[in-house]
DOVO-799552 format. One record per residue (C-alpha): residue number from 1; residue in three letters; x, y, z. Coordinates in steps of 0.1 Angstrom, whole numbers, plus 2048, in hexadecimal, padded with zeros to 3 digits. Last residue first. Example, Ala and Ser with C-alpha at 12.3 -4.5 7.8 and 13.67 -1.06 7.14 Angstrom:
<rs>
+-----+------+-----+-----+-----+
: seq : type :  c1 :  c2 :  c3 :
+-----+------+-----+-----+-----+
:   2 :  SER : 889 : 7F5 : 847 :
:   1 :  ALA : 87B : 7D3 : 84E :
+-----+------+-----+-----+-----+
</rs>
This chain:
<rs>
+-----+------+-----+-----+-----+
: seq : type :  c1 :  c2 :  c3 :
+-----+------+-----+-----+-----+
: 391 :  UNK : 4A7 : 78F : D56 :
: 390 :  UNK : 4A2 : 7AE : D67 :
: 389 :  UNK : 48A : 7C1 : D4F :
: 388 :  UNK : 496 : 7E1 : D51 :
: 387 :  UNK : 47A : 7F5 : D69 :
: 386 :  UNK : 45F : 811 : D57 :
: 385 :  UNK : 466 : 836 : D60 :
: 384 :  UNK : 447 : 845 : D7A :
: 383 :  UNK : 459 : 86A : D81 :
: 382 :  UNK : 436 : 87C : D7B :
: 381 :  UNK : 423 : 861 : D82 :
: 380 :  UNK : 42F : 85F : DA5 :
: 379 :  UNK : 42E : 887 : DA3 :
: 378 :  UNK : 408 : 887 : D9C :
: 377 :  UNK : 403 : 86A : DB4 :
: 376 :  UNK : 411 : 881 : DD0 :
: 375 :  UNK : 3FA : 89F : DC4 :
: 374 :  UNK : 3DA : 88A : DC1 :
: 373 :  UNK : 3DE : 87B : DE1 :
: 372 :  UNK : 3E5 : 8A0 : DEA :
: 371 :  UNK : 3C5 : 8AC : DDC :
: 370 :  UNK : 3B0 : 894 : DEE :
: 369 :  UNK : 3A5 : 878 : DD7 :
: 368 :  UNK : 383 : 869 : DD3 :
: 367 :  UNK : 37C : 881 : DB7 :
: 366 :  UNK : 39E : 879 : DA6 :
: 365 :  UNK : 390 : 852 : DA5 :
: 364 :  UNK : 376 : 85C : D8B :
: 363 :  UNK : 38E : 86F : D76 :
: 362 :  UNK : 3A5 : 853 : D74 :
: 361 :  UNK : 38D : 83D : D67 :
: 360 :  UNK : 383 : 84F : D49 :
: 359 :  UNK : 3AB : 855 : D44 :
: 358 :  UNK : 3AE : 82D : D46 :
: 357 :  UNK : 391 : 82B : D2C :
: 356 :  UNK : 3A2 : 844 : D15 :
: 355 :  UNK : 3C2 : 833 : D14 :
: 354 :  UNK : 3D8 : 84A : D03 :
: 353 :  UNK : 3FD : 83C : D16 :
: 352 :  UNK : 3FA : 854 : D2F :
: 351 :  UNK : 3D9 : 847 : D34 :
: 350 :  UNK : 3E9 : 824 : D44 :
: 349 :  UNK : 3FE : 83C : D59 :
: 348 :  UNK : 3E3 : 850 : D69 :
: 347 :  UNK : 3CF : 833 : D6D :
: 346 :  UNK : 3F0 : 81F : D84 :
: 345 :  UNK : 3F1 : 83F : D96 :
: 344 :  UNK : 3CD : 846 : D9A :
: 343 :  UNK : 3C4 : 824 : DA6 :
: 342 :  UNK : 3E1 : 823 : DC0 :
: 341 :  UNK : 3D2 : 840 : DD2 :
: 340 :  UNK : 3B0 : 82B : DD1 :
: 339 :  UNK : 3BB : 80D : DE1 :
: 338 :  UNK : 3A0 : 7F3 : DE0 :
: 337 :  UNK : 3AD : 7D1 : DE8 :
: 336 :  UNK : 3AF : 7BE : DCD :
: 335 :  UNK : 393 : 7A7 : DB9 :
: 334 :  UNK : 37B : 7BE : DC6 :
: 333 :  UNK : 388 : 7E2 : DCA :
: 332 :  UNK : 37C : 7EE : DB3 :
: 331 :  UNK : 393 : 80B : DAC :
: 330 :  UNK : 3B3 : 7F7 : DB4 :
: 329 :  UNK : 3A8 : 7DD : D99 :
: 328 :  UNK : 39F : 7F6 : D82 :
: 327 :  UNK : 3C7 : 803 : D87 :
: 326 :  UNK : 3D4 : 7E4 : D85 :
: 325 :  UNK : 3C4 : 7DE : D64 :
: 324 :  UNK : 3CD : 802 : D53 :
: 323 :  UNK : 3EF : 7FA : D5F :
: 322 :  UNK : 3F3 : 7D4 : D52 :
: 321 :  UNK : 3E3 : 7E4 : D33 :
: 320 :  UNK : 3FD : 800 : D34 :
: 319 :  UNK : 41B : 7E8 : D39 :
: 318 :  UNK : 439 : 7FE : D47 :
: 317 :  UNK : 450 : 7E3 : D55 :
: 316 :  UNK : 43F : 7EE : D77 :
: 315 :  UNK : 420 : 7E5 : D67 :
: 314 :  UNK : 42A : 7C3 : D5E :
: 313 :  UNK : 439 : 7C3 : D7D :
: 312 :  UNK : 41B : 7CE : D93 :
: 311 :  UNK : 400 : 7B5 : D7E :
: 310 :  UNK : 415 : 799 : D8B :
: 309 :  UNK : 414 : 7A6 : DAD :
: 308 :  UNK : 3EE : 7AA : DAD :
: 307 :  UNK : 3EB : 787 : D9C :
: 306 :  UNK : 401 : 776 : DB9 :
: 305 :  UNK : 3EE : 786 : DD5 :
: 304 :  UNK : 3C9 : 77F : DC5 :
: 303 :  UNK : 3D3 : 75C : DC1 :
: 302 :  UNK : 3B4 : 745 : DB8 :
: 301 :  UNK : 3BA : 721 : DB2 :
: 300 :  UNK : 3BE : 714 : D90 :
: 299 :  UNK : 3A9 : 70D : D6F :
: 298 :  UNK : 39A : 732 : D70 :
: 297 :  UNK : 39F : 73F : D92 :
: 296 :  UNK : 390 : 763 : D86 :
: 295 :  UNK : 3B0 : 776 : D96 :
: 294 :  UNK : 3C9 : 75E : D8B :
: 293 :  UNK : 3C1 : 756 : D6C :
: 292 :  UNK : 3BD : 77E : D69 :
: 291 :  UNK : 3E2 : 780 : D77 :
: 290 :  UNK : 3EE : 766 : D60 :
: 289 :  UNK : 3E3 : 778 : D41 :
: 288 :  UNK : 3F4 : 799 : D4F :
: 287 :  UNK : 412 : 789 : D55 :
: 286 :  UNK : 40F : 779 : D37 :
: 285 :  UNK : 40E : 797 : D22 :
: 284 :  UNK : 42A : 7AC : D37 :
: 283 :  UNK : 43E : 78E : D26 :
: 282 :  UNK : 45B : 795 : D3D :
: 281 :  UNK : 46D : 774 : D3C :
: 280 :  UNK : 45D : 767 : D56 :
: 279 :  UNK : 441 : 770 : D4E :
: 278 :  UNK : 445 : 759 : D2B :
: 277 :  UNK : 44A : 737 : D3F :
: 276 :  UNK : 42A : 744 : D58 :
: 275 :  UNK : 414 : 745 : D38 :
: 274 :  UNK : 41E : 726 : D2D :
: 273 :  UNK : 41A : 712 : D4B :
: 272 :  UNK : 3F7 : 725 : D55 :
: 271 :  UNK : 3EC : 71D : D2A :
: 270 :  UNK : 3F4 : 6F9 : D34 :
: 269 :  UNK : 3E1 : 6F7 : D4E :
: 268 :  UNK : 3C3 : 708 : D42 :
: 267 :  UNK : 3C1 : 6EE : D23 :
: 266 :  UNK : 3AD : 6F6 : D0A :
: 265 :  UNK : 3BC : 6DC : CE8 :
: 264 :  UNK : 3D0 : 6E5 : CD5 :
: 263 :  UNK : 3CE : 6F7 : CB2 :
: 262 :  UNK : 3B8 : 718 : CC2 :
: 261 :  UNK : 3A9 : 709 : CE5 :
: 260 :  UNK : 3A4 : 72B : CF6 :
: 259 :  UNK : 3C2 : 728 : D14 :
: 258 :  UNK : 3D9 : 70E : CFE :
: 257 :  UNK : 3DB : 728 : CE2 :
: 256 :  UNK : 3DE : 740 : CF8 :
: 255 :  UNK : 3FB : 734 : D0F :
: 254 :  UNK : 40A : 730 : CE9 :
: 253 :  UNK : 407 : 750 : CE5 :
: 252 :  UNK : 419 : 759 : D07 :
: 251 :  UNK : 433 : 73E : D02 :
: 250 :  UNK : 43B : 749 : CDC :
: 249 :  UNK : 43E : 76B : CE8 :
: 248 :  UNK : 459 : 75E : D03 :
: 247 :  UNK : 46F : 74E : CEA :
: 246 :  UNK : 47C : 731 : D00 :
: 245 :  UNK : 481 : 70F : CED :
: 244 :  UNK : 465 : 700 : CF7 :
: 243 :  UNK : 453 : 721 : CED :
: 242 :  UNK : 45E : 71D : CCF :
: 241 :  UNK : 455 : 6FD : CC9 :
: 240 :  UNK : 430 : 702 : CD1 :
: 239 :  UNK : 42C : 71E : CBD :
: 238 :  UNK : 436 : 709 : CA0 :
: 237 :  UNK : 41C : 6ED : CAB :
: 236 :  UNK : 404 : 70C : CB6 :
: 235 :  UNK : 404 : 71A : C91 :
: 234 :  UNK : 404 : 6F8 : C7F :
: 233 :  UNK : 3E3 : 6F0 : C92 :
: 232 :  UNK : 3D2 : 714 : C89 :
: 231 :  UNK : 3DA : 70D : C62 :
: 230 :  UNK : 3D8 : 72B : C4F :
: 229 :  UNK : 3E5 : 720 : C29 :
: 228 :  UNK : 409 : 730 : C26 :
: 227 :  UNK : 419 : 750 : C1A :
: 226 :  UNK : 405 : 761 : C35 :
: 225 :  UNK : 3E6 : 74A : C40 :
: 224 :  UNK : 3E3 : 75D : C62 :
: 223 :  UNK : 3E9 : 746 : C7D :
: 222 :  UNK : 3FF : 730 : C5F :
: 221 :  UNK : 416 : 74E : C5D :
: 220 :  UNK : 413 : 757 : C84 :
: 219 :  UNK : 41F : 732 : C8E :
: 218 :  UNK : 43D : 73D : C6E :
: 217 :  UNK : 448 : 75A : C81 :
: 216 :  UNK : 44A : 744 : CA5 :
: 215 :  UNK : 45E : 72A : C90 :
: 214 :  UNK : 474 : 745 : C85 :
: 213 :  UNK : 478 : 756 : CA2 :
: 212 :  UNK : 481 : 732 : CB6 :
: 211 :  UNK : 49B : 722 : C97 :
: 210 :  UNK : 499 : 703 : C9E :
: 209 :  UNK : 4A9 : 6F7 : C7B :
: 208 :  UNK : 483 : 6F5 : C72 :
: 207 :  UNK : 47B : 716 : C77 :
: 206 :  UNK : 498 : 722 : C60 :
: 205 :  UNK : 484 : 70A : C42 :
: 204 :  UNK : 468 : 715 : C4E :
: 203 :  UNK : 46A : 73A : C4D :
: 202 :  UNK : 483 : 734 : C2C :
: 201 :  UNK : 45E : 725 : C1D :
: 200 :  UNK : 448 : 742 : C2E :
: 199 :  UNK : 45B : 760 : C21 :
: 198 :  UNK : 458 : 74F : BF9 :
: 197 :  UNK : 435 : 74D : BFE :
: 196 :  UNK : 430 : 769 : C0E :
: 195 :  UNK : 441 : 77E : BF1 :
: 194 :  UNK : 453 : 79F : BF3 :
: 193 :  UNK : 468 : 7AE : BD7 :
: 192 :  UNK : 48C : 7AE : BE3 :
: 191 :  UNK : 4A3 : 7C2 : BF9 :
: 190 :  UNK : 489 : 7CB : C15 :
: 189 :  UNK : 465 : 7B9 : C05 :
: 188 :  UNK : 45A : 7B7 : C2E :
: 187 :  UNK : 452 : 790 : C2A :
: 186 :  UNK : 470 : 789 : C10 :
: 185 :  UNK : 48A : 79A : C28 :
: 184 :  UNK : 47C : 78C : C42 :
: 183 :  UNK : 47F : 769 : C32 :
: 182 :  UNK : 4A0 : 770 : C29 :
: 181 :  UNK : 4A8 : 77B : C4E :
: 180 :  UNK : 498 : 756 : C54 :
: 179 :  UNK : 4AF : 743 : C42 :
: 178 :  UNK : 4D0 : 756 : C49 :
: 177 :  UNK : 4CE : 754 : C6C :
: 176 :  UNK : 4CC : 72E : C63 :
: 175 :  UNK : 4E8 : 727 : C4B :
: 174 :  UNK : 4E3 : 711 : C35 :
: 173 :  UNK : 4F4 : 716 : C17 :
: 172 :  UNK : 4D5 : 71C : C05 :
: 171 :  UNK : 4D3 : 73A : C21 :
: 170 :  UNK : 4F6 : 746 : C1D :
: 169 :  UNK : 4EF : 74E : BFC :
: 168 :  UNK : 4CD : 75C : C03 :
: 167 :  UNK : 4D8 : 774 : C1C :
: 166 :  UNK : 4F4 : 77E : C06 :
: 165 :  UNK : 4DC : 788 : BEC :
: 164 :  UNK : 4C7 : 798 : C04 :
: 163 :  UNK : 4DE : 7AE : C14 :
: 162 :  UNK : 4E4 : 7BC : BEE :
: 161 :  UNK : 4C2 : 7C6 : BE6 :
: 160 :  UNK : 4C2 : 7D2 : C0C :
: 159 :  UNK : 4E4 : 7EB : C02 :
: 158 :  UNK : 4E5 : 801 : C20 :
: 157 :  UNK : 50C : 814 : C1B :
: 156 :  UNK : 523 : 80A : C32 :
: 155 :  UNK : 52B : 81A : C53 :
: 154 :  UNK : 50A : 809 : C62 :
: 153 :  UNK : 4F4 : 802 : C42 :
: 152 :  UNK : 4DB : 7EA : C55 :
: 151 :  UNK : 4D6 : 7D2 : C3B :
: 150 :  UNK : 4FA : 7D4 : C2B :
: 149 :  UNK : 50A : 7C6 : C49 :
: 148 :  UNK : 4F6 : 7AD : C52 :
: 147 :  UNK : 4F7 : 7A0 : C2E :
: 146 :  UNK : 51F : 7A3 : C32 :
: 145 :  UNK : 51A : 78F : C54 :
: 144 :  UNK : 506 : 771 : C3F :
: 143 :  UNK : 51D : 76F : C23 :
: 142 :  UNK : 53C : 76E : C39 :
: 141 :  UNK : 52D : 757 : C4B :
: 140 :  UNK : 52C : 740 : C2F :
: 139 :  UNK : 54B : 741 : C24 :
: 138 :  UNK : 543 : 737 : BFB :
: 137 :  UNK : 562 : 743 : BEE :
: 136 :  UNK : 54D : 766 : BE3 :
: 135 :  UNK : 544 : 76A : C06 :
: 134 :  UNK : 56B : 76D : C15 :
: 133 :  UNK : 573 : 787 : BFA :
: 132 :  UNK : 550 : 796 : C03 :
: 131 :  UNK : 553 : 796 : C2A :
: 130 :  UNK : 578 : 7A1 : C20 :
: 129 :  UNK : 56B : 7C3 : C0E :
: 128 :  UNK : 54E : 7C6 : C2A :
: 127 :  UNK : 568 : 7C3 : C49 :
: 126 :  UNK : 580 : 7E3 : C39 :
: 125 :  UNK : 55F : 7F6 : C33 :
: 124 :  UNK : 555 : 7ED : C54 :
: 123 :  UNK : 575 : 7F9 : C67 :
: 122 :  UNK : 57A : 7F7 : C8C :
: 121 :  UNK : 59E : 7FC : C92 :
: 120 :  UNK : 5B1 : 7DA : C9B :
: 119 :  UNK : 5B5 : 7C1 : CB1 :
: 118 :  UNK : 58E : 7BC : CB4 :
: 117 :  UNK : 57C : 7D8 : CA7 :
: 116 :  UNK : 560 : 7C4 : C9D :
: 115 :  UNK : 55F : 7CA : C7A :
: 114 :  UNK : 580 : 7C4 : C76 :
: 113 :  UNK : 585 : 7A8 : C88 :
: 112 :  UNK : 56A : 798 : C79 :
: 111 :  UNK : 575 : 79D : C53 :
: 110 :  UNK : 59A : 794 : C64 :
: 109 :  UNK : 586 : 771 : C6C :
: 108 :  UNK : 576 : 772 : C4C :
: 107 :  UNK : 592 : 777 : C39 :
: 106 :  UNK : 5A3 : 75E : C4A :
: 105 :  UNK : 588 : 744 : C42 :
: 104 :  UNK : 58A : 74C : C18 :
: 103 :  UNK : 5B3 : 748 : C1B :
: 102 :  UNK : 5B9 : 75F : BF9 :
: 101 :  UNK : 5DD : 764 : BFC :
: 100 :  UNK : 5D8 : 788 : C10 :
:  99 :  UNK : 5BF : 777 : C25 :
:  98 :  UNK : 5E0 : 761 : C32 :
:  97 :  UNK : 5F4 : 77F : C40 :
:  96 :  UNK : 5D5 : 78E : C48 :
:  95 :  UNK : 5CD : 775 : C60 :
:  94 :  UNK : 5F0 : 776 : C71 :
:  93 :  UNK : 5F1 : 79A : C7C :
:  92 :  UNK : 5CA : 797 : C84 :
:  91 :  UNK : 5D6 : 77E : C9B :
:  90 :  UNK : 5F2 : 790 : CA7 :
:  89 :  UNK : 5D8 : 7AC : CB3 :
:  88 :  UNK : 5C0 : 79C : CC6 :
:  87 :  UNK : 5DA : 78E : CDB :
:  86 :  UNK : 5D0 : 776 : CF4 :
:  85 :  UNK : 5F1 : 760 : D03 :
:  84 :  UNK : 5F1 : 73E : CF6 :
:  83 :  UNK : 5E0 : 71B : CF9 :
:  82 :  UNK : 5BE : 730 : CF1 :
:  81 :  UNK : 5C2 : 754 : CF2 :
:  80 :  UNK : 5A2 : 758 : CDE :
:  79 :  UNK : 5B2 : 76B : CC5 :
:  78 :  UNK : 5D5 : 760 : CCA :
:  77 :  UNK : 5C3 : 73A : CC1 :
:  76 :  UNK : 5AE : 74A : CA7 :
:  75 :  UNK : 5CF : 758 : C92 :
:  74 :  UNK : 5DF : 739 : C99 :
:  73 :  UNK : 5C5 : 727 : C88 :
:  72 :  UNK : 5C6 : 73E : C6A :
:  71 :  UNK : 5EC : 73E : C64 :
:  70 :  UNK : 5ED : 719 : C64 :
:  69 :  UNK : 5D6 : 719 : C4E :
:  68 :  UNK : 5EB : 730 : C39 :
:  67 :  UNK : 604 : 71B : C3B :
:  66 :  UNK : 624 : 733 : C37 :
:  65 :  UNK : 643 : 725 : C48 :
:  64 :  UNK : 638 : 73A : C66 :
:  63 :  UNK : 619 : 72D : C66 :
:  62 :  UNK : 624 : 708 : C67 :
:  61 :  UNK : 63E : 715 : C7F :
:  60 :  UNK : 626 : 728 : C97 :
:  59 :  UNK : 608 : 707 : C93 :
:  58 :  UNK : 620 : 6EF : CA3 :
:  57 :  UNK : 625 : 70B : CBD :
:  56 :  UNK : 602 : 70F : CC1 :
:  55 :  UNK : 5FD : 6E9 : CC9 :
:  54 :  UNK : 618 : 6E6 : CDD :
:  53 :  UNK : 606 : 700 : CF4 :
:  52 :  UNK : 61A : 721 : CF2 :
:  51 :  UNK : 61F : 734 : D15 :
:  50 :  UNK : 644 : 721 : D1D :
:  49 :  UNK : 64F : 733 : CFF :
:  48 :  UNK : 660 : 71F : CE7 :
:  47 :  UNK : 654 : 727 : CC9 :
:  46 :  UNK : 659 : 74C : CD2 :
:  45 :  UNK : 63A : 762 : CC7 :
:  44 :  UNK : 63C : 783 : CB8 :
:  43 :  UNK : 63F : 776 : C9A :
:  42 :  UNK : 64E : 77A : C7A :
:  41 :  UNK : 64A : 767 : C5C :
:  40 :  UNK : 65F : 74C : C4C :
:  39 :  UNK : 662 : 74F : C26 :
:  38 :  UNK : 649 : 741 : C0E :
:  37 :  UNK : 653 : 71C : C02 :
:  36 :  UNK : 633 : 70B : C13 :
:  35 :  UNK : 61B : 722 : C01 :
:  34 :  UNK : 5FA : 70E : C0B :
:  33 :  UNK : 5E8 : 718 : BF0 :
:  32 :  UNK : 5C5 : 72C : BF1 :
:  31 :  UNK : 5A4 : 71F : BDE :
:  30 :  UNK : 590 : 711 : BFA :
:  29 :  UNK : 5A8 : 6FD : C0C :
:  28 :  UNK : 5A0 : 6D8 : C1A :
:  27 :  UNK : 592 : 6D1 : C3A :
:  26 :  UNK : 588 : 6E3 : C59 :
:  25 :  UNK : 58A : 707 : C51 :
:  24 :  UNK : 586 : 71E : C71 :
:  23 :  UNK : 56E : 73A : C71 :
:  22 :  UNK : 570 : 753 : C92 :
:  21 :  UNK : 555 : 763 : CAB :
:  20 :  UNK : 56A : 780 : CB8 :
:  19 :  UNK : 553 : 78C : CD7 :
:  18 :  UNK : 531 : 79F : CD0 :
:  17 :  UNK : 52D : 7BC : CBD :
:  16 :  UNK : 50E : 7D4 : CCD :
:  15 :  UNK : 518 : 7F3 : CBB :
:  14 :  UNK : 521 : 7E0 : C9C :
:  13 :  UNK : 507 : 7C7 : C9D :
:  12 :  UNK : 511 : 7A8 : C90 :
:  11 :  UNK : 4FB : 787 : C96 :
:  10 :  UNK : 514 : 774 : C9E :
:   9 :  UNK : 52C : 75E : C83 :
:   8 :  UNK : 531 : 73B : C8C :
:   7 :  UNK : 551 : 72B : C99 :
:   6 :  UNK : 562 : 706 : C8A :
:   5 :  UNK : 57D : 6FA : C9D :
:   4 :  UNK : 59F : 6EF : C8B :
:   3 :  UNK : 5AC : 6CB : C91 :
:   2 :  UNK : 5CF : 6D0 : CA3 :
:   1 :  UNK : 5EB : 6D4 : C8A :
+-----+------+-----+-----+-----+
</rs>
């Protein structure tokens, strides 16, 4: 038998399932038997078909003869369509054949298939029974989709007492997902009485296996002093990390941190750099941040162009401060070009959103405005629908 592969559960969301993500045991059996003496088993597969890798053939008769880790492997192998011909639903054909000993990582895998819909009717009641048959033989992904699961109720009943118990389990097994959903869980007191303390330790602990939320979470934490002493360093170290590791909030706060001096030292370079990492993944925030840099020249050279057009996408992407900036801008006409047509529309938007000083602004452009200026930015407003973020 080839060495088996080892997948990882996804973060399941029904309606958003991604693809099969499978469990594959790589040394000795849980607490199932090989049954070497059961009878052979059917198959829609030839042995000898020129489409079968040796390798999956070797794993056919083993299967057929009744290993039920044979069973398993050749269930991801169809499932995947790797060194045979993809079929979804031979592979659930063959997993069940070995969940029904007791194989804790077929389980799973039909668990999965289940609850994905993949070779076989979507059925979360059918996927929470094996995730718990699984779970209870120490499959850790199993634990950790069953929490998943539970905490969100959908087409089983909400059980967050119950989501947390799995989350935990998984969670002293190490698994990262796990780690910091318990430490949501203990934060927000969903499934269990809340404590800080208790929130911040799995917070660590998931921030430490790189974990970018989590170490973002826990910068907050020690910003704050929640569950932990308040430690301004600490927070920009873990802030730090995750925005090396891309989590655009952590950029943009970090960009702050570096901008004012809080736990690093003020560095205008380094808060530009940061700033521009989390733009450009649609951190409206640091667009706007940039764009001020920008416009005042602080710690680079001044780039009216390149801060108006910032300031147009974040608004664009339906920003109301990058609006209600814009449109001051527009009214000034200083810093940009003054365009007072464009100054009502962007202020007409910004006060859509209850700002009183953008409304207060409004109504002193509207008396330099003919009434059809007024009427075509009216009906820009009117149909105004923010942009996807194209990423």
């Amino acid at each position: 038998m080839t060495n088996p592969m080892h997948f990882r559960a996804a973060r399941l969301r029904p309606v958003f399932a991604a693809g099969l993500a499978l469990w594959a045991l790589g040394l000795a059996p849980l607490h199932a038997a090989v049954n070497k003496a059961a009878a052979s088993q059917p198959s829609v597969l030839e042995p000898d078909s020129a489409q079968l890798s040796p390798a999956v053939r070797e794993l056919l008769a083993k299967a057929q003869a009744g290993d039920l880790h044979a069973q398993n492997e050749l269930g991801i192998h169809l499932a995947l369509g790797r060194g045979a011909p993809k079929a979804p639903a031979e592979a659930v054909r063959w997993w069940t054949m070995a969940a029904d000993k007791g194989l804790a990582d077929a389980q799973f895998n039909l668990a999965l298939a289940y609850d994905q819909g993949q070779g076989v009717e979507q059925n979360s009641a059918k996927a929470v029974e094996l995730y718990e048959k699984a779970a209870s033989q120490g499959n850790v992904p199993a634990m950790y989709n069953l929490a998943e699961l539970l905490s969100i109720g959908a087409s089983v009943p909400l059980n967050l007492g119950q989501a947390a118990h799995y989350y935990q389990a998984a969670a002293q097994k190490g698994h990262v997902k796990a780690m910091y959903n318990l430490a949501l869980a203990y934060s927000r007191g969903k499934g269990l009485e809340r404590d800080d303390a208790e929130a911040a330790q799995w917070m660590q602990k998931a921030a430490q296996a790189n974990h970018p939320r989590a170490q973002y979470l826990l910068a907050q934490m020690y910003a704050q002093g929640i569950g932990v002493k308040k430690d301004t360093a600490k927070a920009a170290q873990w802030l730090e990390r995750a925005a090396k590791a891309g989590h655009a909030r952590a950029q943009y706060s970090f960009a702050l941190h570096c901008q004012q001096g809080q736990g690093v030292p003020a560095s205008p370079d380094a808060a530009q750099r940061w700033y521009r990492e989390a733009a450009a993944r649609n951190h409206t925030g640091a667009m706007c941040n940039l764009a001020l840099l920008l416009l005042e020249g602080e710690g680079m050279e001044k780039n009216p162009a390149e801060a108006e057009a910032l300031l147009i996408r974040a608004a664009d992407l339906g920003d109301p401060k990058a609006q209600y900036n814009l449109g001051v801008l527009y009214q000034e006409g200083k810093a940009l070009a003054q365009n007072l047509p464009q100054a009502y529309y962007w202020l007409s938007l910004a006060a859509r959103h209850g700002q009183p000083e953008a409304k207060q602004h409004r109504d002193v452009v509207a008396k330099s405005l003919s009434k059809d200026e007024m009427i075509a930015q009216d009906a820009r407003v009117a149909a105004f629908r923010p942009k996807n973020p194209a990423r």
